[in-house]
C-alpha positions as a Python dict, from the first residue, in 0.01 Angstrom:
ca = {
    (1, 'X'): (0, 0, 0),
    (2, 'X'): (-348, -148, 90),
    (3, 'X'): (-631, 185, 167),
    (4, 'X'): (-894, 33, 388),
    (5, 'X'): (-1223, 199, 351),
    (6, 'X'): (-1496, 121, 616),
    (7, 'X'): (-1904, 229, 548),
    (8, 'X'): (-1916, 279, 896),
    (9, 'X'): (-2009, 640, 835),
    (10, 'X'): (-2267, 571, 659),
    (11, 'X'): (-2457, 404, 944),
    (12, 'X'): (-2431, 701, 1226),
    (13, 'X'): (-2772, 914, 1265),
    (14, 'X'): (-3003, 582, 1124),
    (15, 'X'): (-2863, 596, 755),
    (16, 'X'): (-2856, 310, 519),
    (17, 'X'): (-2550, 206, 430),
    (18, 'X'): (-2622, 129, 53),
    (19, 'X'): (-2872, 271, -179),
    (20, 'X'): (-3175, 126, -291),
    (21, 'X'): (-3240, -15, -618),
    (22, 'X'): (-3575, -51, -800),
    (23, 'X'): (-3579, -277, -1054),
    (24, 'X'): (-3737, -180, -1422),
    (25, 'X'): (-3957, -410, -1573),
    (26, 'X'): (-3921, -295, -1928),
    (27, 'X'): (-3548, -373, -1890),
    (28, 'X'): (-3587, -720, -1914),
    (29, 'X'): (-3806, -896, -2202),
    (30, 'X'): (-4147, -981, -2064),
    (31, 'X'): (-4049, -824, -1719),
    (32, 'X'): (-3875, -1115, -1611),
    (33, 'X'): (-3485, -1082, -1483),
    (34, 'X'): (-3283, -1335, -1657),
    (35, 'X'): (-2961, -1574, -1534),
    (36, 'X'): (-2651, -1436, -1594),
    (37, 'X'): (-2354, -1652, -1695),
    (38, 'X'): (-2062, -1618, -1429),
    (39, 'X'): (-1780, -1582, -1601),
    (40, 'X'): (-1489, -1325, -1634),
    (41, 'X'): (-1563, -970, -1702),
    (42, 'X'): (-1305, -867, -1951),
    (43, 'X'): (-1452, -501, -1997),
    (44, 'X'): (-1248, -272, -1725),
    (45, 'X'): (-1572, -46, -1722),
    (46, 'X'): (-1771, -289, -1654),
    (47, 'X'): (-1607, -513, -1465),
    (48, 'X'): (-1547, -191, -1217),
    (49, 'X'): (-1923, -114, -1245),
    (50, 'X'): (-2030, -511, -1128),
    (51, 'X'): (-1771, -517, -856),
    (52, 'X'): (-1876, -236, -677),
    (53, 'X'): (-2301, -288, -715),
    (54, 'X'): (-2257, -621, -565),
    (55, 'X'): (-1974, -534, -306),
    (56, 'X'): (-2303, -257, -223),
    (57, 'X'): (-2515, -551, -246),
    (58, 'X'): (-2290, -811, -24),
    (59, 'X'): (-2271, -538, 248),
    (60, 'X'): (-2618, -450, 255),
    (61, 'X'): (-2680, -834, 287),
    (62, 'X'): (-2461, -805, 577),
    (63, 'X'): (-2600, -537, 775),
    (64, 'X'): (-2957, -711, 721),
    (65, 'X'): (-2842, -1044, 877),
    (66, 'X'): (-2631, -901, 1148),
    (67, 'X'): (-2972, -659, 1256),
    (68, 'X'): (-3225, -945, 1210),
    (69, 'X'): (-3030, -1214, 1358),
    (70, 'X'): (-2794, -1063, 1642),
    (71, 'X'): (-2464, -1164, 1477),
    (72, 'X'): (-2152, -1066, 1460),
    (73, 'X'): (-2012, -964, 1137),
    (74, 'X'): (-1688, -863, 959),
    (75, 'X'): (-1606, -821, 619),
    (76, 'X'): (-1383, -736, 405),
    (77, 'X'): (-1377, -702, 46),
    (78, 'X'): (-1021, -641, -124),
    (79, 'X'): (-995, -489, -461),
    (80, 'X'): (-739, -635, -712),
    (81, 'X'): (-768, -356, -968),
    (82, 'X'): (-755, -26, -754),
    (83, 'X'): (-547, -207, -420),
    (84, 'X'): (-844, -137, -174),
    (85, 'X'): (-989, -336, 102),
    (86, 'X'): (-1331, -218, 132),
    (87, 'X'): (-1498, -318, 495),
    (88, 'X'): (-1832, -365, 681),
    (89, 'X'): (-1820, -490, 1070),
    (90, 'X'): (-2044, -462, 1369),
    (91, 'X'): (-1926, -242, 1672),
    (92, 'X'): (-1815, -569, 1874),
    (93, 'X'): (-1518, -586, 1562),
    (94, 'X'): (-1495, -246, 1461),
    (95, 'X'): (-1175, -262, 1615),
    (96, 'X'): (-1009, -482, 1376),
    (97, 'X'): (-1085, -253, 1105),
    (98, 'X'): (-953, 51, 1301),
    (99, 'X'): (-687, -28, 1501),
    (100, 'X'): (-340, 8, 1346),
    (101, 'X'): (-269, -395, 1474),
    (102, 'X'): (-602, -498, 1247),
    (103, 'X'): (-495, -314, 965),
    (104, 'X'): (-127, -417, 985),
    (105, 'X'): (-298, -780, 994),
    (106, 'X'): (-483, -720, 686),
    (107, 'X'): (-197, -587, 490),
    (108, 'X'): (43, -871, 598),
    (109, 'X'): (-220, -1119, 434),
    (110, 'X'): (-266, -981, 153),
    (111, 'X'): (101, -918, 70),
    (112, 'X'): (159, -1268, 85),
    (113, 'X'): (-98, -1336, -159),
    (114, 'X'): (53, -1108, -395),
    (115, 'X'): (397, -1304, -351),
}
């Protein structure tokens, strides 16, 4: 069973959909952010921690394209660990996030990943 979660919500009445992030200077030596190695995240905890600040981070990239440019945009992110799709879309394709033929669509495709 796939839960599909939409931050939808979180845009009525003007609100940001994501919260804002400051970064320290005194956690990085000499204030400078350094390159991370992509590569696996073995740590549960952590892993869980990474996927969800930069599925916050994809979807606030979203939003900022689809205001500044005009576009279109739909997106879903699908969680291996926990079995949820997590989604972001414009009100032109809201409905394939909300209506039950959208969601059935999204399940079918991800079942047949799984097989």
């Amino acid at each position: 069973m796939v839960k599909v979660e939409s931050t939808e919500a979180h845009l009525e009445n003007g609100a940001r959909p994501y919260p804002t992030y400051i970064d320290d200077p005194e956690d990085e030596p000499n204030g400078k952010k350094r390159k991370l190695q992509l590569k696996y995240i073995s740590n549960k905890s952590r892993r869980q921690v990474t996927f969800s600040k930069r599925r916050i981070g994809l979807m606030k990239k979203c939003y900022e394209l689809s205001v500044m440019t005009g576009v279109n945009m739909l997106l879903l992110v699908a969680s291996t660990d926990s079995k949820l799709v997590y989604t972001f879309s414009t009100p032109k394709l809201r409905r394939f996030i909300e209506e039950n033929e959208g969601k059935s669509l999204v399940r079918n495709c991800l079942k047949k990943e799984d097989s």
